[in-house]
C-alpha positions as a Markdown table, in Angstrom:
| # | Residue | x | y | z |
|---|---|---|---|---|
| 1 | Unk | -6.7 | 23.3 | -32.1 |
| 2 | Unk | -6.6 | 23.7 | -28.4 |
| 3 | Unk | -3.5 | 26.2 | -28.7 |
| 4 | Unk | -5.2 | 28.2 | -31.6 |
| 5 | Unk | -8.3 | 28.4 | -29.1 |
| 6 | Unk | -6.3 | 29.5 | -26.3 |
| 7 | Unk | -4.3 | 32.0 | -28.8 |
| 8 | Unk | -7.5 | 33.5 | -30.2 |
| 9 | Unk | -9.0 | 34.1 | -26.1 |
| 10 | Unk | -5.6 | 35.7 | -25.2 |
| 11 | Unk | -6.3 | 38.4 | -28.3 |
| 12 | Unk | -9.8 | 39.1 | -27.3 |
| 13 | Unk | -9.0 | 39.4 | -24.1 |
| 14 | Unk | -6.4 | 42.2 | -24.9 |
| 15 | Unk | -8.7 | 43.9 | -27.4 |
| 16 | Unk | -11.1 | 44.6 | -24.9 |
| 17 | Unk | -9.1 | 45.7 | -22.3 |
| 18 | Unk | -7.5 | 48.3 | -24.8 |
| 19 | Unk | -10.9 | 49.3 | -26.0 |
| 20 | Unk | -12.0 | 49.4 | -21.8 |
| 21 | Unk | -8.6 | 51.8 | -21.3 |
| 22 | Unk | -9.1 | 54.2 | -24.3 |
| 23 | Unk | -12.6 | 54.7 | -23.0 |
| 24 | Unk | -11.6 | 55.3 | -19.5 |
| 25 | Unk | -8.7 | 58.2 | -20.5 |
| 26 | Unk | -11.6 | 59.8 | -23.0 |
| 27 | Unk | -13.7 | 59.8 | -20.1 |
| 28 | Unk | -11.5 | 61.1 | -17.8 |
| 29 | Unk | -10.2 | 64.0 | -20.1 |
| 30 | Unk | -14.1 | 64.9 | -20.8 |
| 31 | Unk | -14.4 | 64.4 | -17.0 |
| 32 | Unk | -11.4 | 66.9 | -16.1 |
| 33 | Unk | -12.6 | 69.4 | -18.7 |
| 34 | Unk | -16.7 | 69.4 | -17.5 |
| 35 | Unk | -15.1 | 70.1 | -13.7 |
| 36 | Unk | -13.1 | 72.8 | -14.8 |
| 37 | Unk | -15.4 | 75.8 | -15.2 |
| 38 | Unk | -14.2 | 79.3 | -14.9 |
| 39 | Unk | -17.0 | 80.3 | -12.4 |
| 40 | Unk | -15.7 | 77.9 | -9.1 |
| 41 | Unk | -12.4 | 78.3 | -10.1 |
| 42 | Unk | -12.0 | 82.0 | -10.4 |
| 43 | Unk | -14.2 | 82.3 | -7.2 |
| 44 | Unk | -11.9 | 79.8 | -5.2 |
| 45 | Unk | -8.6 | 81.3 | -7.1 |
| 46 | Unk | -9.9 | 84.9 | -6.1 |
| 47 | Unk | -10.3 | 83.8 | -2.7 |
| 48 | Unk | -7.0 | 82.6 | -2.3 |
| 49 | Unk | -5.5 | 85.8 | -3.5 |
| 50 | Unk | -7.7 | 87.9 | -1.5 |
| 51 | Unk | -6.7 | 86.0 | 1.8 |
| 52 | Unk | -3.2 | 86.2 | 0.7 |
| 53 | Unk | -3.1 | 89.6 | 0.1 |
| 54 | Unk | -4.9 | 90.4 | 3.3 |
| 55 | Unk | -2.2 | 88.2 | 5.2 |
| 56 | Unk | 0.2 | 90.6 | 3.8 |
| 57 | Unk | -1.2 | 93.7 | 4.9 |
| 58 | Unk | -1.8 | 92.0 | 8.2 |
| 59 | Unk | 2.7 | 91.3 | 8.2 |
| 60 | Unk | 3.2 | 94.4 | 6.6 |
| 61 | Unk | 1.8 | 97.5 | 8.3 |
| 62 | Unk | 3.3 | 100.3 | 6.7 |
| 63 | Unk | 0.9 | 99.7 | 2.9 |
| 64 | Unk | 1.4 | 102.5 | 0.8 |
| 65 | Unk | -2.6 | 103.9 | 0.5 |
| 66 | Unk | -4.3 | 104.7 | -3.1 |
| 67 | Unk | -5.9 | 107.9 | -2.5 |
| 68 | Unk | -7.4 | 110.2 | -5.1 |
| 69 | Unk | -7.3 | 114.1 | -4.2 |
| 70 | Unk | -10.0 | 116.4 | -5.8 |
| 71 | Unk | -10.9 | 120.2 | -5.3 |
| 72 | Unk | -12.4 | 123.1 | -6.1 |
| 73 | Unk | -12.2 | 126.6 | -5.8 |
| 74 | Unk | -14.5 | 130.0 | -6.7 |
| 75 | Unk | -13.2 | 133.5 | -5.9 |
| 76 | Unk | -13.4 | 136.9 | -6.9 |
| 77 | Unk | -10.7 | 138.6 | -8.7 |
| 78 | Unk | -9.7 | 141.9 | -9.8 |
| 79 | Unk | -8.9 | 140.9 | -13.3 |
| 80 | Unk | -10.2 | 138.1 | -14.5 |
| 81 | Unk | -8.1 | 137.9 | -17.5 |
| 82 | Unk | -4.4 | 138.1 | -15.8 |
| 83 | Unk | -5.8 | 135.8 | -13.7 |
| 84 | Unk | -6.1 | 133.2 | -16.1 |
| 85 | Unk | -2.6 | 133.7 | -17.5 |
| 86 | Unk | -1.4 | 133.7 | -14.1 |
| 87 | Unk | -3.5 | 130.1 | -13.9 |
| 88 | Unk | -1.6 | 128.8 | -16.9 |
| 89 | Unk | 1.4 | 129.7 | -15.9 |
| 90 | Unk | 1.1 | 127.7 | -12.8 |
| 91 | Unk | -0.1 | 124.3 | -14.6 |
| 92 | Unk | 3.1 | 124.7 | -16.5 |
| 93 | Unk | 5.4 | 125.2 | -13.8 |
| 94 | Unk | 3.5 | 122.1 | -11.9 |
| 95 | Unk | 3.6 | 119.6 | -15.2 |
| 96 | Unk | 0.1 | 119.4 | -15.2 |
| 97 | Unk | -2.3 | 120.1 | -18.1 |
| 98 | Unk | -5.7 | 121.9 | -19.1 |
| 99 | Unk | -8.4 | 119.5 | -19.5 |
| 100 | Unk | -11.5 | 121.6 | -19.8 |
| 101 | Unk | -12.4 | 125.6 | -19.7 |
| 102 | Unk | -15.4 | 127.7 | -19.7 |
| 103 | Unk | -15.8 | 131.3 | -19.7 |
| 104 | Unk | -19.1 | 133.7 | -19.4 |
| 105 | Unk | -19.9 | 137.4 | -19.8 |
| 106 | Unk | -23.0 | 138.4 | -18.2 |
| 107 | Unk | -22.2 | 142.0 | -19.0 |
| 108 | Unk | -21.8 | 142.9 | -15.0 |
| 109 | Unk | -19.5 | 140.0 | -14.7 |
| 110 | Unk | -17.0 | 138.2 | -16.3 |
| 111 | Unk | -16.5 | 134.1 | -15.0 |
| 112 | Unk | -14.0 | 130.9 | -15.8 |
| 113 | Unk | -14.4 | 127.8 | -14.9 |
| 114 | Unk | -10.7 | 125.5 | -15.6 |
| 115 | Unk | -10.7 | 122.2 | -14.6 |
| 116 | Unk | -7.0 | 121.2 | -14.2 |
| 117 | Unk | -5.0 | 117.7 | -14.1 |
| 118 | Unk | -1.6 | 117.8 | -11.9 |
| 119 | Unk | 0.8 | 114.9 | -10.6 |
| 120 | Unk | -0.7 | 114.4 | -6.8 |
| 121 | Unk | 2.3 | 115.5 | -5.5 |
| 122 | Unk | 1.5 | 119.4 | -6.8 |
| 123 | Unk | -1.7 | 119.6 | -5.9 |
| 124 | Unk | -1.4 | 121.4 | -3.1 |
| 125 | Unk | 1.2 | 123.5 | -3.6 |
| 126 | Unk | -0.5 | 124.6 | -7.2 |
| 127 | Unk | -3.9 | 125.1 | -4.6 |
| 128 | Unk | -2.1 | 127.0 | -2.7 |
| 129 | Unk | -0.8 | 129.4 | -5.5 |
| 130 | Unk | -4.1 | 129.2 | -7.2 |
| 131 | Unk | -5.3 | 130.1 | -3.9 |
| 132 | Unk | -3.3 | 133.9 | -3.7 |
| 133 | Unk | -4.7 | 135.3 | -6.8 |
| 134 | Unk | -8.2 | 135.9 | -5.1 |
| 135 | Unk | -9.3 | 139.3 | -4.1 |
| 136 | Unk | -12.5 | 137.6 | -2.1 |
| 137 | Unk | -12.3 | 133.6 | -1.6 |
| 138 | Unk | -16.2 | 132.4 | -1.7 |
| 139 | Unk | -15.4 | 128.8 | -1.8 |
| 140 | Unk | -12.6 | 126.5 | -1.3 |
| 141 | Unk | -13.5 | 122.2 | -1.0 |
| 142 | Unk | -10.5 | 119.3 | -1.2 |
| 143 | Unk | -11.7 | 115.8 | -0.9 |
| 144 | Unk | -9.2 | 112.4 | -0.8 |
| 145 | Unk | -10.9 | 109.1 | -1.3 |
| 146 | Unk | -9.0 | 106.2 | -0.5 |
| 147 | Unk | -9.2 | 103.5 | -3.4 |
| 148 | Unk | -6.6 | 101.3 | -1.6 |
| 149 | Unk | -9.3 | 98.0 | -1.5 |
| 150 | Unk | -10.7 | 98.5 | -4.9 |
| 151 | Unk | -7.0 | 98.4 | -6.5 |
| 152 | Unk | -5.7 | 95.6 | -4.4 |
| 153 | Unk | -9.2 | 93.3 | -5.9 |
| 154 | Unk | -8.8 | 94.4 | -9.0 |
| 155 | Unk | -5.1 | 93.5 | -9.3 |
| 156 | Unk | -6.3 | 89.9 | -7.7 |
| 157 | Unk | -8.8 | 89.6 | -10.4 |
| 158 | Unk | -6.8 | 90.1 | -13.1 |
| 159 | Unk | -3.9 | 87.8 | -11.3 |
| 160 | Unk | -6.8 | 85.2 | -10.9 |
| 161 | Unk | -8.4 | 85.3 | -14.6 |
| 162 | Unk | -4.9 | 85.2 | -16.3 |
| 163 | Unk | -3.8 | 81.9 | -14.1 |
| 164 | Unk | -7.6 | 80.8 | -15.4 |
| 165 | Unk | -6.5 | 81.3 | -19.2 |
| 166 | Unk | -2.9 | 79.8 | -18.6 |
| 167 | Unk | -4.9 | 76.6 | -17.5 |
| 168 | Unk | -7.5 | 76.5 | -20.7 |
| 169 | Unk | -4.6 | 77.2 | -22.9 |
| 170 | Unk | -3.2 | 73.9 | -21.8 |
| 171 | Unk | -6.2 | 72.1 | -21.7 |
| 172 | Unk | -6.8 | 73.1 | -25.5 |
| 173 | Unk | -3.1 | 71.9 | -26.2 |
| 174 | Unk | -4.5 | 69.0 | -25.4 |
| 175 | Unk | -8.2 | 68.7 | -26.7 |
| 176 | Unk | -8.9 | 65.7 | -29.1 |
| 177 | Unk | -12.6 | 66.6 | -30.3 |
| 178 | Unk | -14.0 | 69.6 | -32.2 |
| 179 | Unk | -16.6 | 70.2 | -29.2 |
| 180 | Unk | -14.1 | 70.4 | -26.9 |
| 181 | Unk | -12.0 | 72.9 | -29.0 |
| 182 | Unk | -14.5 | 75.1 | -29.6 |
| 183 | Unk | -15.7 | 75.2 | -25.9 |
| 184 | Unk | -12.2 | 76.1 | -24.2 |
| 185 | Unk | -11.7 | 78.8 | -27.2 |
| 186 | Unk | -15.2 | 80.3 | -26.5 |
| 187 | Unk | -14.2 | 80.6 | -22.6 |
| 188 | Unk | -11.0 | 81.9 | -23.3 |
| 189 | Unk | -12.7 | 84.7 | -25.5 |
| 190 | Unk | -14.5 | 85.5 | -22.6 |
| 191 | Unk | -11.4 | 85.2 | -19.8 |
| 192 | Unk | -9.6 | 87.8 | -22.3 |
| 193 | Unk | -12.8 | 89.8 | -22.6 |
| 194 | Unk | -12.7 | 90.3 | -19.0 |
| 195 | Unk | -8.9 | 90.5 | -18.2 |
| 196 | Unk | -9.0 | 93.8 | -20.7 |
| 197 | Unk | -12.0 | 95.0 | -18.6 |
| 198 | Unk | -10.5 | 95.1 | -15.4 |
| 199 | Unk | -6.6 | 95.9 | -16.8 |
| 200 | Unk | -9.2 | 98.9 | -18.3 |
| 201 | Unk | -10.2 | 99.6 | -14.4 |
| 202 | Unk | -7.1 | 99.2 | -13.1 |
| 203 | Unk | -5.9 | 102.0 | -15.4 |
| 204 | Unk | -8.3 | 104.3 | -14.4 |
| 205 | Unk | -7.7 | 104.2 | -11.2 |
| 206 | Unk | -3.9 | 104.2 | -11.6 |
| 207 | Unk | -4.9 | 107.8 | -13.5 |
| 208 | Unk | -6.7 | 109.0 | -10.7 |
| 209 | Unk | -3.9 | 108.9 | -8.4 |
| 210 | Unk | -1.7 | 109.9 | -9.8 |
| 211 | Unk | -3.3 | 113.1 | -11.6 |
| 212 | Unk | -5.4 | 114.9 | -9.3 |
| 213 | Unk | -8.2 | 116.8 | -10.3 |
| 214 | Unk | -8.5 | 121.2 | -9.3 |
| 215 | Unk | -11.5 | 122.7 | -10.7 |
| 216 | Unk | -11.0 | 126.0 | -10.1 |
| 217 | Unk | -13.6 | 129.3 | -10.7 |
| 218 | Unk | -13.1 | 132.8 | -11.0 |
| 219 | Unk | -14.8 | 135.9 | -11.9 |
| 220 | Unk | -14.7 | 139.3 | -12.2 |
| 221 | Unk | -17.4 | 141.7 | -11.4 |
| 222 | Unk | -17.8 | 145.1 | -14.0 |
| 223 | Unk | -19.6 | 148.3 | -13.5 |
| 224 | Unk | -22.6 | 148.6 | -11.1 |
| 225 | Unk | -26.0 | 148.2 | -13.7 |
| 226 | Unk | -28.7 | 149.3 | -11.2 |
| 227 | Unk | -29.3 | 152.9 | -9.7 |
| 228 | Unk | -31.0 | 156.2 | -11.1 |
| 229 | Unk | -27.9 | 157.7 | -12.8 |
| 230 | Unk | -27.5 | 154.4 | -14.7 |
| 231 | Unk | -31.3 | 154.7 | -16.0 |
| 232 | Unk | -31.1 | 158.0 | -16.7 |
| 233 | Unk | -27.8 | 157.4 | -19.2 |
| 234 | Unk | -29.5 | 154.8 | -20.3 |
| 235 | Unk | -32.6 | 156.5 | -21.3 |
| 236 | Unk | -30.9 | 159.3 | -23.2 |
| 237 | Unk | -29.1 | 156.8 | -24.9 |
| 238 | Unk | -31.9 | 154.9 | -26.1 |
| 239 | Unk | -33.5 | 158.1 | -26.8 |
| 240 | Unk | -31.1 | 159.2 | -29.4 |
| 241 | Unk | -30.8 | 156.2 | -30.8 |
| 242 | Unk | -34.7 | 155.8 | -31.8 |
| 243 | Unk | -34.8 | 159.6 | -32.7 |
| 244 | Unk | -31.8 | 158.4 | -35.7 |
| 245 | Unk | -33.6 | 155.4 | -36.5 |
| 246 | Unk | -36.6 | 157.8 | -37.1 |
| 247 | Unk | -34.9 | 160.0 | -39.5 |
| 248 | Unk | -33.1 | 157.0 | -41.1 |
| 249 | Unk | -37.0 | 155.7 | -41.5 |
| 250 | Unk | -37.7 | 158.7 | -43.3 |
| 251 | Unk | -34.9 | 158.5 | -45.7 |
| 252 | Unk | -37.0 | 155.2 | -46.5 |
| 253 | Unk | -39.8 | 156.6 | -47.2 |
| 254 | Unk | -39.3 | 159.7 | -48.9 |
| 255 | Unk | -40.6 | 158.4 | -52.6 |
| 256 | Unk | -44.3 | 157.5 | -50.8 |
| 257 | Unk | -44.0 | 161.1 | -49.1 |
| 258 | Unk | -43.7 | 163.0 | -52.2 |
| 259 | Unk | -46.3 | 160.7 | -53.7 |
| 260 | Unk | -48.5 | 161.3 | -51.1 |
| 261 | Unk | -48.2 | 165.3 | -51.3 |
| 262 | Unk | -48.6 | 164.9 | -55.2 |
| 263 | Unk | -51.9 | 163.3 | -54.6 |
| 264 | Unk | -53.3 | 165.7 | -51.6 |
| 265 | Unk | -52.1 | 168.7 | -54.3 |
| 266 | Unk | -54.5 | 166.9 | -57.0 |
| 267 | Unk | -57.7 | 166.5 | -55.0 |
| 268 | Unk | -57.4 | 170.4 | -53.5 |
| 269 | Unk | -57.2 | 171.1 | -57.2 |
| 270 | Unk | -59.9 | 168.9 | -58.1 |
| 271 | Unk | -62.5 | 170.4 | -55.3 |
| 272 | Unk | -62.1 | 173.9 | -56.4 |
| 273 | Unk | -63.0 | 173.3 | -60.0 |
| 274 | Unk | -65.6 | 171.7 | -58.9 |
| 275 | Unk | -66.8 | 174.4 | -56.7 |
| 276 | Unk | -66.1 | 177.0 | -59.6 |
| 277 | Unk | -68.7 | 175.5 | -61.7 |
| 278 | Unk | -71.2 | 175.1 | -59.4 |
């Protein structure tokens, strides 16, 4: 009896410290996956990377700057038409491309507007070319903006969220419960959601340096509009041309003309019969 006792206290005893263990490990996992969130461990991740790549620009001194070159250009020209053949020409040679074009006639002028996109290497040299086609240069601006920071964080975020959705992808290897399935998927949706964002950035930018942008202007003036010989031309002009469209009127009017004259010749008639008899 005494060793059954004893046998039965020995099972118990392990019972409960298996149920005490299981409890502890579900715990813990729940635990480990609560203390995980994205938010302190992409700012602390981010942080790392930002420190570590300012410690490398701090060893390495000679970093390779982002800049992005834009200009513009407006000038006269003496025909406004070669010109632009001319223009074409010159973003073929240079590998670069027509991304947008506008042209106006104003009657005393003709105008283009071409906004070109060249490798950043041509820009200048396709400026410069652009540059000896004016008659009278009214205008000439080139700006570079150095986007050297702004690629270096958004490489960091993108290093930062993917090591972030490496780590969930474990955790949901190893999820046991529906709830905690469905919370690591819904914050990997949104890691992924922002990873594209910022690889969507990051291209962008990459874009921008290496195409630079030219927006160039042109125009070409015509024949003077103002001054008394002008009026005078144009008054005999318009002159003739109202005196045809009077006798083109005529022409459509003619069967209300004879109709009229018909009806005149009738009430002359009329009257003097009238005065006969009387």
């Amino acid at each position: 009896m005494k060793k059954t006792l004893k046998l039965l206290t020995l099972i118990l005893f392990a019972a409960l410290a298996s149920c005490a263990q299981s409890e502890k490990n579900t715990e813990t996992h729940a635990i480990a996956l609560e203390e995980f969130t994205p938010e302190e461990t992409s700012a602390n991740t981010l942080a790392e990377a930002k420190q570590g790549s300012d410690n490398k620009e701090e060893d390495d001194t000679t970093v390779e700057r982002m800049i992005v070159k834009e200009g513009n250009i407006r000038f006269e020209t003496s025909n406004a038409k070669q010109t632009r053949e001319e223009i074409l020409n010159s973003i073929k040679q240079f590998n670069g491309y027509l991304s947008h074009e506008t042209s106006f006639n104003y009657g005393y002028k003709t105008e283009y507007t071409i906004e070109i996109r060249v490798p950043a290497k041509n820009f200048e040299t396709l400026l410069e070319g652009v540059s000896q086609t004016a008659t009278k240069l009214d205008r000439k601006n080139i700006s570079s903006l150095d986007v050297t920071e702004e690629f270096i964080d958004t490489q960091a975020r993108i290093k930062t969220k993917k090591a972030i959705e490496e780590r969930y992808k474990e955790l949901l290897k190893k999820a046991n419960t529906v709830g905690d399935i469905l919370k690591i998927e819904k914050e990997l949706g949104t890691l992924r959601a922002d990873i594209e964002s910022f690889e969507g950035r990051l291209k962008y930018i990459k874009n921008r340096i290496s195409l630079s942008t030219l927006t160039v202007t042109f125009y070409e003036k015509g024949e003077s509009t103002t001054g008394f010989g002008h009026e005078v031309s144009s008054a005999l002009s318009d002159g003739w041309d109202n005196l045809l469209s009077f006798i083109i009127g005529i022409f459509y009017i003619w069967p209300f003309i004879i109709l009229s004259i018909i009806l005149v010749f009738l009430i002359r008639k009329l009257r003097k019969r009238k005065k006969q008899n009387s």
